[in-house]
Each structure stands twice: as C-alpha cells, then as structure tokens.
MARBA-3410 file (N, C-alpha, C, O; in Angstrom, 1 decimal):
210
10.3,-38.4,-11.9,10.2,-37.1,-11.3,8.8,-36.6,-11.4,8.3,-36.6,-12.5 ~ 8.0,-36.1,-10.5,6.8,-35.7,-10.4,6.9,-34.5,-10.8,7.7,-33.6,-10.5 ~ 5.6,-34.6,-11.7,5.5,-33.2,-12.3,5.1,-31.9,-11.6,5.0,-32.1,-10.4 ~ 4.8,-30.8,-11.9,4.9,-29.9,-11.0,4.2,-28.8,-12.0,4.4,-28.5,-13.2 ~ 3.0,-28.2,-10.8,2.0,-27.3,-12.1,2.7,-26.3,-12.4,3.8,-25.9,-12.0
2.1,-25.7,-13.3,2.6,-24.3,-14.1,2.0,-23.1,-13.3,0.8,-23.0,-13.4 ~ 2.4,-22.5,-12.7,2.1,-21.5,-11.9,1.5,-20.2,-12.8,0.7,-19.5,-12.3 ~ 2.1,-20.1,-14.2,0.8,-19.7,-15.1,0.0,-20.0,-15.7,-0.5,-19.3,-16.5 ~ -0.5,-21.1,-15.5,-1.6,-21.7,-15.7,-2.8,-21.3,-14.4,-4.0,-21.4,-14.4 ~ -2.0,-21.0,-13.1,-3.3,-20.4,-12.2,-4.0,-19.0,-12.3,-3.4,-17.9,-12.2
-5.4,-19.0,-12.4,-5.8,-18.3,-12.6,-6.4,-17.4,-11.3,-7.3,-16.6,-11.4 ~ -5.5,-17.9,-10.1,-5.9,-17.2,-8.9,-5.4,-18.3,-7.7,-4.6,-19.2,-8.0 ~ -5.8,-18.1,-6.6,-5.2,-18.3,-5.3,-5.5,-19.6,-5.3,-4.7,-20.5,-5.1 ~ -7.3,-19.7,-5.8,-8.0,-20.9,-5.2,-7.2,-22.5,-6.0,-7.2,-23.6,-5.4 ~ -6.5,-22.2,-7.5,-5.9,-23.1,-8.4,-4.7,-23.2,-7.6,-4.4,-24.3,-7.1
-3.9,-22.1,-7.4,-2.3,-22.6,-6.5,-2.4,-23.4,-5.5,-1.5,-24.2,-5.3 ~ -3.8,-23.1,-4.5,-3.8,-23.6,-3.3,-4.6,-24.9,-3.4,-4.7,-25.4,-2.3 ~ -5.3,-25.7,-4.4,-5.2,-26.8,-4.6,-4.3,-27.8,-5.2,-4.2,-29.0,-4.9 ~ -3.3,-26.9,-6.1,-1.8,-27.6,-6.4,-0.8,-28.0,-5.2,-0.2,-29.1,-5.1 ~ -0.7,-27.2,-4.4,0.3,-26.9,-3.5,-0.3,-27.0,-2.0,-1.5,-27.0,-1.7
0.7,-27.0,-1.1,0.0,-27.1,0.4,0.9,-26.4,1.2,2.1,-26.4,1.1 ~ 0.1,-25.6,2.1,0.3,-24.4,2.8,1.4,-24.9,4.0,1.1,-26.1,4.3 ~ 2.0,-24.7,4.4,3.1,-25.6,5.1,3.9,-26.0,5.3,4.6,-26.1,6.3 ~ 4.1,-26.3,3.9,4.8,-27.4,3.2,5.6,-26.6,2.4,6.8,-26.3,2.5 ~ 4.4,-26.3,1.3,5.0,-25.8,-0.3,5.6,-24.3,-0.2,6.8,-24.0,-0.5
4.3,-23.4,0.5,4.2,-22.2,0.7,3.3,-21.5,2.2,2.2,-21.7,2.6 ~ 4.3,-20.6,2.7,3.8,-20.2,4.2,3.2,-18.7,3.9,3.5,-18.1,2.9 ~ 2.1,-18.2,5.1,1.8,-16.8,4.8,2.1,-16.0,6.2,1.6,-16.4,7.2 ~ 2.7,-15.1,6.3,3.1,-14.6,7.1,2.3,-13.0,7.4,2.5,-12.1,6.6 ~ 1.5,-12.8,8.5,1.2,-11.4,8.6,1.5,-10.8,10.1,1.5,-11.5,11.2
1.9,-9.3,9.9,1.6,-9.0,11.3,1.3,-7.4,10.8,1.7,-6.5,10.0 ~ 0.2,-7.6,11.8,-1.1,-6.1,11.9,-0.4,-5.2,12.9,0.0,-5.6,14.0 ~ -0.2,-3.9,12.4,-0.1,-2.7,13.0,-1.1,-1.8,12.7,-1.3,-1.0,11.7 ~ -2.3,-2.2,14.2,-3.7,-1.6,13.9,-3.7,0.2,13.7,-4.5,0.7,13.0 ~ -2.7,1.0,14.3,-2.9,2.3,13.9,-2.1,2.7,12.6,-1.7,3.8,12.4
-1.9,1.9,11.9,-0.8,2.2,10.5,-1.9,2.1,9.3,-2.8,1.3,9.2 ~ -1.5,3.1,8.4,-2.5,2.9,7.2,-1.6,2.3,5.8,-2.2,2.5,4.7 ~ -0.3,1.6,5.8,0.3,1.5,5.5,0.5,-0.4,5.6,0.8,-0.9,6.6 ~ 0.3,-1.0,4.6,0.8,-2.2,4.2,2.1,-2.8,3.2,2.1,-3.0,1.9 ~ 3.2,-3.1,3.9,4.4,-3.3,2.7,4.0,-5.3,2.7,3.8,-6.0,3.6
4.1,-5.5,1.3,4.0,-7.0,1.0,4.8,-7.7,0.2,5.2,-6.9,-0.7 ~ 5.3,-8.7,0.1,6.0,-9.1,-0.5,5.2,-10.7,-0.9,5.1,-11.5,0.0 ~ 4.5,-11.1,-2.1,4.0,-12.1,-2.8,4.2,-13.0,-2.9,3.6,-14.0,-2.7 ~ 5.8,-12.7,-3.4,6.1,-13.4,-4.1,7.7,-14.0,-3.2,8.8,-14.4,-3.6 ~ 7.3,-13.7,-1.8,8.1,-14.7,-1.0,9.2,-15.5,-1.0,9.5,-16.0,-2.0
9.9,-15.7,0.0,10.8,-16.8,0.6,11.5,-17.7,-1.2,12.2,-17.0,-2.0 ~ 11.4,-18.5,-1.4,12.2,-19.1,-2.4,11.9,-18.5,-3.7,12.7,-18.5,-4.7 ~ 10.4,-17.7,-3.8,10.1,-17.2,-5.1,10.7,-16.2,-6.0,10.9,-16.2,-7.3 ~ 11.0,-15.3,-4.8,12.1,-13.9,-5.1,12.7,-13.9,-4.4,12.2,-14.0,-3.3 ~ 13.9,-13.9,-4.5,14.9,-14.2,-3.3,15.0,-12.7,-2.8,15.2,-11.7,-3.6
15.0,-12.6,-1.5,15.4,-11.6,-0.9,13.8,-10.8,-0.8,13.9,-10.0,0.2 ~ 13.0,-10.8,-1.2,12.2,-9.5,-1.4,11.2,-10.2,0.2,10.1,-9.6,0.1 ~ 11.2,-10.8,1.2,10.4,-11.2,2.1,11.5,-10.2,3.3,11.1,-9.4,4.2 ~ 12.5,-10.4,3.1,13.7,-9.8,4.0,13.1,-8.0,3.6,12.6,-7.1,4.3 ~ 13.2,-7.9,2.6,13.2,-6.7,2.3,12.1,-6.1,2.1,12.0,-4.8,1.9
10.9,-7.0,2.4,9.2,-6.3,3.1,9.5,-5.8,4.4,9.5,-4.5,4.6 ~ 10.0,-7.1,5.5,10.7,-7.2,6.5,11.4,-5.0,7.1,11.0,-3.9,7.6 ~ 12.4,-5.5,6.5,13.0,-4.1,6.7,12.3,-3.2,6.3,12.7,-2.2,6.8 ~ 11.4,-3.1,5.7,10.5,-1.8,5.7,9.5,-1.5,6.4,9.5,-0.4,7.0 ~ 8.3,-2.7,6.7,7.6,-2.2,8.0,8.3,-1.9,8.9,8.3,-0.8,9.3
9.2,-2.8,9.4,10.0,-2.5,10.6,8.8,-2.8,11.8,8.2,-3.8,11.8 ~ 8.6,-1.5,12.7,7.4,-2.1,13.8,6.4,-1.2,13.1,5.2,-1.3,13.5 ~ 6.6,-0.3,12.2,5.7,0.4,12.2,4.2,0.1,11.1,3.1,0.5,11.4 ~ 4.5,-0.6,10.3,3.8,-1.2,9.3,3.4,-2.1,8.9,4.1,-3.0,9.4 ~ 2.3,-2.7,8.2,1.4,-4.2,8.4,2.8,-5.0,7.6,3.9,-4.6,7.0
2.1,-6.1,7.8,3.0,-6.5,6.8,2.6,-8.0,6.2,2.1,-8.8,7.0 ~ 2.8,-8.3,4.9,2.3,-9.8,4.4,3.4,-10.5,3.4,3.8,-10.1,2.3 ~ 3.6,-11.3,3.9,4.7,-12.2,3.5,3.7,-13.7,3.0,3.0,-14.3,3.7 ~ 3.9,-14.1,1.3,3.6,-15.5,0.8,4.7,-15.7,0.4,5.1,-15.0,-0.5 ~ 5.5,-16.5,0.9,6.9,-17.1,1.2,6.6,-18.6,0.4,5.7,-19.4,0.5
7.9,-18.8,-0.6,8.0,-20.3,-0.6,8.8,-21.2,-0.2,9.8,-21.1,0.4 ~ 8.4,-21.9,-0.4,9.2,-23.2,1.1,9.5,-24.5,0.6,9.8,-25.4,1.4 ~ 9.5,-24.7,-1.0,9.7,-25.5,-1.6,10.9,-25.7,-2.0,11.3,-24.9,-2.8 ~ 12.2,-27.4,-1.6,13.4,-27.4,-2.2,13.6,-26.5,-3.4,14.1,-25.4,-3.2 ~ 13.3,-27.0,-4.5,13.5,-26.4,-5.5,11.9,-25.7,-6.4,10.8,-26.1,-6.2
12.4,-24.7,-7.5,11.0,-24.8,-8.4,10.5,-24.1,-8.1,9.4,-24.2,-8.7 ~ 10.4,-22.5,-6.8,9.3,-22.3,-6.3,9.0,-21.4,-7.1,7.8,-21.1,-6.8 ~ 9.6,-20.5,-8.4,9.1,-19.9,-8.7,7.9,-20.4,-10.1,6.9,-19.8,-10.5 ~ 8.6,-21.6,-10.5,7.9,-22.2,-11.1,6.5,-22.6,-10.9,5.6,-23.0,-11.6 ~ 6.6,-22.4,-9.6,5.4,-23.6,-8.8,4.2,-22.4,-8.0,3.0,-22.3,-7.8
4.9,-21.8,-7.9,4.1,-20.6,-6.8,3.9,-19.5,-7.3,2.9,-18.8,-6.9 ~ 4.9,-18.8,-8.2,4.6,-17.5,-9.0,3.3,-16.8,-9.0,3.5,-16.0,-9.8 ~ 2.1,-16.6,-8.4,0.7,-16.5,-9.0,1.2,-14.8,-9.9,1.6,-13.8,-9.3 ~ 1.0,-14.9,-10.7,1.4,-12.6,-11.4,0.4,-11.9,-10.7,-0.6,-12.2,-10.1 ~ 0.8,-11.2,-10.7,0.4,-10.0,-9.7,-1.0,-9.3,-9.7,-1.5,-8.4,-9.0
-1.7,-9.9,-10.9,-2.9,-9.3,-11.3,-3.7,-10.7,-11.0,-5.0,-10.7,-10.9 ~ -3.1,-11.5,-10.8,-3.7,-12.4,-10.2,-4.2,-12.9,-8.6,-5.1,-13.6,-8.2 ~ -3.2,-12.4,-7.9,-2.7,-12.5,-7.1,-3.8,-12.7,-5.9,-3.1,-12.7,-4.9 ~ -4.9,-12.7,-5.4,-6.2,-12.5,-4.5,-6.5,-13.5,-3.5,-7.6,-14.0,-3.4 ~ -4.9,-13.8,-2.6,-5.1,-14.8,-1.7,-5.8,-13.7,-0.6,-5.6,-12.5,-0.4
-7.0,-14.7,0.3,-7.7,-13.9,1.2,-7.0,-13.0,2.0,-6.8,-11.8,1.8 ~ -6.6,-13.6,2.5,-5.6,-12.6,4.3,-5.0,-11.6,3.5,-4.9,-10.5,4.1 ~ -4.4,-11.7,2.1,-3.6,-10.1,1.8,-4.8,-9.6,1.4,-4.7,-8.5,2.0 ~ -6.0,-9.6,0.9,-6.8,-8.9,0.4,-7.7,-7.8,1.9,-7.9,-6.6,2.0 ~ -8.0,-9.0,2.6,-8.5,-8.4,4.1,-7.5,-7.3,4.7,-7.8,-6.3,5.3
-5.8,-7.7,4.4,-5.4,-6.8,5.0,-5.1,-5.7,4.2,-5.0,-4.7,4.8 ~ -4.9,-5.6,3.3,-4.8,-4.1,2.4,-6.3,-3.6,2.4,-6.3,-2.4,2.8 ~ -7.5,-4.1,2.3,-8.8,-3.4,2.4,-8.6,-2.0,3.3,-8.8,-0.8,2.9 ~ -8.3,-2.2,4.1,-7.8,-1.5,5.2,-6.8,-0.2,5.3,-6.9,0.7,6.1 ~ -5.9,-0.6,4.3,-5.0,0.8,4.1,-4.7,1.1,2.9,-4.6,0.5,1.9
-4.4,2.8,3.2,-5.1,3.8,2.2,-2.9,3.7,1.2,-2.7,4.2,0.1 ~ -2.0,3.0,1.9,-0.8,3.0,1.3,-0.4,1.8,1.1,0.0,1.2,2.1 ~ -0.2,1.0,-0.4,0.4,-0.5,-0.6,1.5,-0.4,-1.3,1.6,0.1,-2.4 ~ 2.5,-1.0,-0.7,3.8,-1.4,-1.1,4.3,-2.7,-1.6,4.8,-3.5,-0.8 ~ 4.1,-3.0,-3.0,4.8,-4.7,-3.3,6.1,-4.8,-3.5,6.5,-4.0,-4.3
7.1,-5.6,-2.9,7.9,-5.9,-3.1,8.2,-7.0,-4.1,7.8,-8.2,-3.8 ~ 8.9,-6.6,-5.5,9.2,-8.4,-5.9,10.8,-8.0,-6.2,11.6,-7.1,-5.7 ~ 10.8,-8.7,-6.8,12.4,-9.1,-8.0,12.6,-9.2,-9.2,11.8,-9.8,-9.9 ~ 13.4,-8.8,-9.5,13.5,-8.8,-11.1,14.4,-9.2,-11.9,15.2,-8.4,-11.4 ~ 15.3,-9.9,-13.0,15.9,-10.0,-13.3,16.8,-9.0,-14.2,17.8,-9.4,-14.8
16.4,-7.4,-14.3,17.2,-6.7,-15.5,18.6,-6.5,-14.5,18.7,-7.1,-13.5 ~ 19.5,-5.6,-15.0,20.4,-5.6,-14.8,20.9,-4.5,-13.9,20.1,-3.8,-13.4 ~ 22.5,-4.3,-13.6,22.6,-3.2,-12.5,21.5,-3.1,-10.9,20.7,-3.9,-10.4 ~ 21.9,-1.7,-10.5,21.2,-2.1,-9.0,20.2,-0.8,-9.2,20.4,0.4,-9.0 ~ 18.8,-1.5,-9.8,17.9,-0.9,-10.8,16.7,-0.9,-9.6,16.6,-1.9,-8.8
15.9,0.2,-9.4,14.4,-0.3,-8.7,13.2,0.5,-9.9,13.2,1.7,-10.2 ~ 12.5,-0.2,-10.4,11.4,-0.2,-10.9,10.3,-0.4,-10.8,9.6,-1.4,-11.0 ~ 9.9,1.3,-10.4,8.7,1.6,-9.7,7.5,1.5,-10.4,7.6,2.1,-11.5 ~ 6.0,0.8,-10.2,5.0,1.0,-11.1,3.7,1.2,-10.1,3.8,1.5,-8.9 ~ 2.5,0.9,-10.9,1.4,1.3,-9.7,0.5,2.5,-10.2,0.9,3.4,-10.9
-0.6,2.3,-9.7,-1.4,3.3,-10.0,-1.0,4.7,-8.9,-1.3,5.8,-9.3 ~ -0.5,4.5,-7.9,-0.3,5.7,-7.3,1.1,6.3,-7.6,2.2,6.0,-7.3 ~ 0.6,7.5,-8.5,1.5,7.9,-9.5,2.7,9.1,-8.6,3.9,9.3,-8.9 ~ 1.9,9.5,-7.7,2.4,10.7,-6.9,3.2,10.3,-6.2,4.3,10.9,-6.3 ~ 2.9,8.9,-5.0,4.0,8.1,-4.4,5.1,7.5,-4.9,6.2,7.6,-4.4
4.7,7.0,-6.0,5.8,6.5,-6.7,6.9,7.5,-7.1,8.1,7.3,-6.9 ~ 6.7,8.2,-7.5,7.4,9.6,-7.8,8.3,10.0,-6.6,9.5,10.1,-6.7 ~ 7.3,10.4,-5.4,8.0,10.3,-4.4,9.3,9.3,-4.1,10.4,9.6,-3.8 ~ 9.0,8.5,-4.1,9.7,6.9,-3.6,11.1,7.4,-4.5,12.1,7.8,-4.1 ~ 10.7,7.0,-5.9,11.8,7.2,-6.9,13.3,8.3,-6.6,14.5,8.1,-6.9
12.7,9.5,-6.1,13.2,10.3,-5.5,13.9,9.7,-4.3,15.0,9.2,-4.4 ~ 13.6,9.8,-3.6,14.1,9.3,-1.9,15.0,8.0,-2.6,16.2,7.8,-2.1 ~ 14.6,7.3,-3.4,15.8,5.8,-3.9,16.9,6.8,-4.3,17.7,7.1,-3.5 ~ 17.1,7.6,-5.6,17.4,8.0,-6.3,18.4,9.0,-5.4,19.3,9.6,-6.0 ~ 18.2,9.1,-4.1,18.9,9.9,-2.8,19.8,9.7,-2.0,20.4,10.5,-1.3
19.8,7.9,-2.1,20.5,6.9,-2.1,21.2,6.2,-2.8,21.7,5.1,-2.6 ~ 21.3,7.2,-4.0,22.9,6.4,-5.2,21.7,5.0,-5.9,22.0,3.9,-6.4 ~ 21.0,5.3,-5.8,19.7,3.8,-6.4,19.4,4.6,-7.3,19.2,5.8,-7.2 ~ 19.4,3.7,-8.8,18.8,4.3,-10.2,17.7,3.7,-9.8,17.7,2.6,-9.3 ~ 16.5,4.6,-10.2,14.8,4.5,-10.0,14.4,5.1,-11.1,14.6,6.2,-11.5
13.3,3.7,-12.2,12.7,4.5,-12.8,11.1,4.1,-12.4,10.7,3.0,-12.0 ~ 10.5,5.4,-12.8,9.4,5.2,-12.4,8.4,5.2,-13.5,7.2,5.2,-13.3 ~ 9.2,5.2,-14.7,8.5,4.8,-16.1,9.0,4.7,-17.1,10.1,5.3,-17.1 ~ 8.7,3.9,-18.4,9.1,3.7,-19.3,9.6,1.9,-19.0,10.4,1.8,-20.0 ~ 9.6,1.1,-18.6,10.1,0.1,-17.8,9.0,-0.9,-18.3,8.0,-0.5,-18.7
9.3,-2.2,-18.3,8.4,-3.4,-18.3,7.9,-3.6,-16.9,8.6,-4.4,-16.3 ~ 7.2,-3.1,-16.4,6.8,-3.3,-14.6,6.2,-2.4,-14.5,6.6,-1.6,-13.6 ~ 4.3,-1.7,-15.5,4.1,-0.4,-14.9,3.2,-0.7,-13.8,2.9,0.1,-12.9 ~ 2.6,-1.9,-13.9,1.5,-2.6,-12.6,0.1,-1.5,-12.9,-0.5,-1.3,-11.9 ~ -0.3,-1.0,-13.9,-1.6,-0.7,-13.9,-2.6,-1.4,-13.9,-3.8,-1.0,-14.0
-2.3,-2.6,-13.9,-3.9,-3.4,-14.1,-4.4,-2.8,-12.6,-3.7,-2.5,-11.6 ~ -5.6,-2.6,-12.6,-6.6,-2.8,-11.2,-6.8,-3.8,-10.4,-7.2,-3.8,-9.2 ~ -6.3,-5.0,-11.1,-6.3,-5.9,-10.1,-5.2,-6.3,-9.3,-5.1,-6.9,-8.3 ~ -4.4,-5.5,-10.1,-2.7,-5.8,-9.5,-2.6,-5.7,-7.7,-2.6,-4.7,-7.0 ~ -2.4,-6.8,-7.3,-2.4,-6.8,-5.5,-2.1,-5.4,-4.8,-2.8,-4.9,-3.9
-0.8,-4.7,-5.8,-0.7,-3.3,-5.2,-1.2,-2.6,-5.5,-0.7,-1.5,-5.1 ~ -2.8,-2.7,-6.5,-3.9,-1.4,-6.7,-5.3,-2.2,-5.8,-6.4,-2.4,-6.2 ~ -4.8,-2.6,-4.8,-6.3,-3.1,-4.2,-6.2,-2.8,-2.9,-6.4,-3.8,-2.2 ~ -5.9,-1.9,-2.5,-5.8,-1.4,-1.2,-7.0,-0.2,-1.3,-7.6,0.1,-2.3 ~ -7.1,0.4,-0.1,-8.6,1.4,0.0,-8.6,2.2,-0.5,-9.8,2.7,-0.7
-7.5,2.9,-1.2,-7.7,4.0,-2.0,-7.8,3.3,-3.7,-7.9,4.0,-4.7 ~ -7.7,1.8,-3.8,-7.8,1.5,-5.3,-6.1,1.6,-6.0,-5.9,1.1,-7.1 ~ -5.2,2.1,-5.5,-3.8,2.4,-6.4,-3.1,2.4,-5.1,-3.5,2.9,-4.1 ~ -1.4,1.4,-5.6,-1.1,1.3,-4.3,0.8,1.7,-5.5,0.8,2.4,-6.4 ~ 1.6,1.3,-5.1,3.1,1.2,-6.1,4.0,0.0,-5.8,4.6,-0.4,-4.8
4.1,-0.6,-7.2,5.1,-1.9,-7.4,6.3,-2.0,-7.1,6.7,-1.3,-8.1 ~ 7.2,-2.2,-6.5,8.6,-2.0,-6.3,9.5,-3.2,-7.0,10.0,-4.3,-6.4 ~ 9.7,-2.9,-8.0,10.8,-4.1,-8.8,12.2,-3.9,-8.5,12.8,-2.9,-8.7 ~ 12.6,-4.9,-7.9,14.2,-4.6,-7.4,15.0,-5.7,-8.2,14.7,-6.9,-8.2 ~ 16.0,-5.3,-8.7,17.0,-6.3,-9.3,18.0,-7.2,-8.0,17.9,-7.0,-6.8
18.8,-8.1,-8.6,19.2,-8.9,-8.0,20.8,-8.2,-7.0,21.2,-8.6,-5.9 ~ 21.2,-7.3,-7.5,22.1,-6.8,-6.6,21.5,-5.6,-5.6,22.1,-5.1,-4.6 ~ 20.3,-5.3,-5.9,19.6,-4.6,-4.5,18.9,-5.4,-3.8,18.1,-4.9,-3.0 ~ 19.0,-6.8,-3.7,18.2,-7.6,-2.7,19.4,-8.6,-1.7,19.2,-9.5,-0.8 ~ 20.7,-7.7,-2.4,21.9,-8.8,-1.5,21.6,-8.1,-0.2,21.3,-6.9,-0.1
21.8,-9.0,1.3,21.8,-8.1,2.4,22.4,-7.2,2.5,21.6,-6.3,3.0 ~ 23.6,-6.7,2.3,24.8,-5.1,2.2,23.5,-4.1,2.1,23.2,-3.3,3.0 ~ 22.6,-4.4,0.7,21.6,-3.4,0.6,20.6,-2.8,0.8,20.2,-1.7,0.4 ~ 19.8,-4.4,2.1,18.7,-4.3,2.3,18.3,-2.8,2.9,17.4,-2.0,2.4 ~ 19.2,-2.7,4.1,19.5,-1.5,5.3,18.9,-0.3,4.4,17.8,0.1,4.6
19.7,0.2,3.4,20.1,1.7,2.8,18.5,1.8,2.3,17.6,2.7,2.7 ~ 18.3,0.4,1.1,16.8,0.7,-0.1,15.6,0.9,1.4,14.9,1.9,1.4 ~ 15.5,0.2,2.0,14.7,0.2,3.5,14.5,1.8,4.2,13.4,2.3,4.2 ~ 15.5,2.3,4.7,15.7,3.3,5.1,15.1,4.4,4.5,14.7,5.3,5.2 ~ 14.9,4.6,2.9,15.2,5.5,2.0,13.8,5.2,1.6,13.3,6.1,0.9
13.0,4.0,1.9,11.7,3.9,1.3,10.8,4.3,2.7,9.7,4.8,2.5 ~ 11.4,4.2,4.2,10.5,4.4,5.2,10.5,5.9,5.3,9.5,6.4,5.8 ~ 12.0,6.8,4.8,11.4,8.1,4.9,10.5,8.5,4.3,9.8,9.3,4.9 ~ 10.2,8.2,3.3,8.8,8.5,2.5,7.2,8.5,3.3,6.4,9.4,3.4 ~ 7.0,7.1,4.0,6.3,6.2,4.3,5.8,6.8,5.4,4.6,7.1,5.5
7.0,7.0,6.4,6.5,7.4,8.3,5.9,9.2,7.9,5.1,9.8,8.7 ~ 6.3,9.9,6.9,5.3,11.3,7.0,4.3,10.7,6.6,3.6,10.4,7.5 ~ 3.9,10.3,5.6,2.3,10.4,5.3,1.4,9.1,6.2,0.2,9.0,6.1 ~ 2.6,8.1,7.2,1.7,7.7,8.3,0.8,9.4,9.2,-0.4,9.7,9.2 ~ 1.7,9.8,9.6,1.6,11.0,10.4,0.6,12.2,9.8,-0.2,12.8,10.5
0.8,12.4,8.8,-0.5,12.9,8.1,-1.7,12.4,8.2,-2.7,12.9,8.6 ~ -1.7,10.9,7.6,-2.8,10.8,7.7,-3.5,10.3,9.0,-4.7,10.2,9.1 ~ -2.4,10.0,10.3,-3.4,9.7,11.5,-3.7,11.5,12.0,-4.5,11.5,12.9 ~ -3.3,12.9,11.7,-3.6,13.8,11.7,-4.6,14.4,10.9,-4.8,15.6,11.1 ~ -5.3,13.8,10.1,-6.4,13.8,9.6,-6.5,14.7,8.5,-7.6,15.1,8.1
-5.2,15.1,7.9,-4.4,15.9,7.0,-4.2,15.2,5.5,-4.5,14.0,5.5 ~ -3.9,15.7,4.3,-3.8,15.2,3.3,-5.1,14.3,2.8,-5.1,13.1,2.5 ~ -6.2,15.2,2.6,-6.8,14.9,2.3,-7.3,14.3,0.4,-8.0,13.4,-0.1 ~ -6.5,15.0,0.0,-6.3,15.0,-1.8,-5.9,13.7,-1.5,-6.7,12.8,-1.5 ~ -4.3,13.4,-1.2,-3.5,12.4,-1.6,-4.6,10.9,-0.7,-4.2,9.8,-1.1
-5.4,11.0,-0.1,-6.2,10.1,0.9,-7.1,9.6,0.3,-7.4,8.4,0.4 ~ -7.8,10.6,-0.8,-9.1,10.5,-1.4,-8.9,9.1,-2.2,-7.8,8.6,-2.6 ~ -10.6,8.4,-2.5,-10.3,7.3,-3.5,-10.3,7.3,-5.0,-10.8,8.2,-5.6 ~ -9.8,6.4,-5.7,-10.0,6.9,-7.3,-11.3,6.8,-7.5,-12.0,5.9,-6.9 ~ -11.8,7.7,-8.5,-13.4,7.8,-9.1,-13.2,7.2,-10.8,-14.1,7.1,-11.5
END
C-alpha cells in the first residue's frame, strides 16, 4: 500500500500541492459575485469534511462568492488534504477574499449534538450569526470552545477587513434535512450588511483592524 503524506506535516499549499494532484486528489471550485462583499468558503471540501462544500453551497446561494477545496480522493482525504486553517494560503482563495470585507469558513467537527461553533476575529458578526443560529433551535457557541480561529493567518481572518468568523458544525448539522434551516438563518444575517455596505453605510463595522 502506498504511503500517503501527513497533511500535518504541510506547512502550506505549496507542500500539499506537490504531494497531491489537482484533479485527481483535490478540485477548487469558485464562483465570483462581482458586487458582493461577502465570501462563504468551505476548505476543507468534498471528502475532507463531509458536508461542509454543500453547506458553503447553500449559503452563497446566487448572492455570494464562493470557494470550494474539495477532496476527491477514494479514501484518506482528510488525512491527505487537511491543510489547518492557519495554514491554509492556496492562491485563488487568498485573491478571492482580498476583496471582501465579510468571510465565512465552513468546516466540521467532530463534538457532539447539533452544536455550531463560532470563532474568528470578527467578534460582532459572530455574535450576530450565533444569535440568528440560536433562532433556529441550533446551540451556538461563540466562546469558550476549542475552535476560537484567532490566529491572523486563519483563512477566515485574511479577508480586507483582516477578521473574517469560523463556522464549526458538528456532524448532525451537516446531514441534508439541515442544510436548508443552518443556510437560511446564516444568509439572514449576511444579505443586510450586503446592502449596507453597497449603500455605503456601516462604516465602523467596514473599517480595518489597526
């Protein structure tokens, strides 16, 4: 049996993507919604986290960018493709969050119940979000949790404003029944401060971190 790298042993995109082949192993998926300031992502993709590409998916909807690293590998993918989130600095998601002032990561998680575990430097969103889940019969915490995603490098603090929020979802919020509801409940949040900010409004919440 061929061995197969340690996906923490990569120290970034450039190590996975000489282990692995784009294609094959792992696909990247984007689609640009040029008046949206708003990017929902999912990383950790197709075989990696199960469910959480569906569940980027349902959240842009038409209105939102969107980037999907999907894995495409029989088995192993999380083994194999994992890159952590502070690692994470494949070009095309970096180009496309540059760009917007709101980032959404989608992964997976293994704790228990139908748990969402919000982290991220954008502390106000998140709060928000937690609420609007929490509106929907969804336990949200938005702290105290192993998932607070503060590093600066974390994929979802590298968007234009610098702080973007982590969305950790357990395994019974990623079954389809749930996608619809957690979707719904995160785009109310999402489509006002689209509208704000193409009204040139909300300027505090816009501003970048110093």
């Amino acid at each position: 049996m061929t061995d197969i790298p340690d996906a923490r042993l990569y120290s970034g995109y450039s190590d996975l993507a000489m282990a692995q082949v784009r294609g094959r192993d792992f696909d990247i998926t984007i689609q640009r919604r040029a008046r949206s300031p708003v990017a929902v992502i999912a990383p950790h993709g197709g075989g990696i986290e199960d469910g959480t590409s569906e569940i980027a998916r349902a959240i842009a909807g038409d209105d939102f960018n969107l980037y999907l690293f999907e894995g495409l590998r029989p088995s192993r993918n999380y083994a194999a493709l994992h890159l952590t989130s502070h690692r994470f600095d494949e070009p095309e998601c970096l180009e496309l969050i540059a760009g917007c002032h709101y980032v959404i990561a989608v992964h997976g998680c293994d704790d228990h119940g139908r748990r969402a575990l919000l982290g991220g430097l954008d502390v106000e969103l998140r709060a928000e979000l937690a609420g609007a889940l929490g509106g929907v019969r969804i336990t949200a915490d938005s702290e105290g949790h192993r998932f607070p995603a503060v590093h600066p490098t974390n994929i979802c603090n590298r968007g234009a404003r610098g702080r973007g929020v982590q969305l950790e979802l357990t395994h019974p919020l990623r079954r389809p029944s749930e996608i619809l509801n957690l979707a719904t409940a995160v785009r109310t949040v999402l489509l006002p401060r689209c509208v704000r900010h193409r009204a040139g409004r909300g300027a505090r919440a816009d501003s970048p971190v110093t």
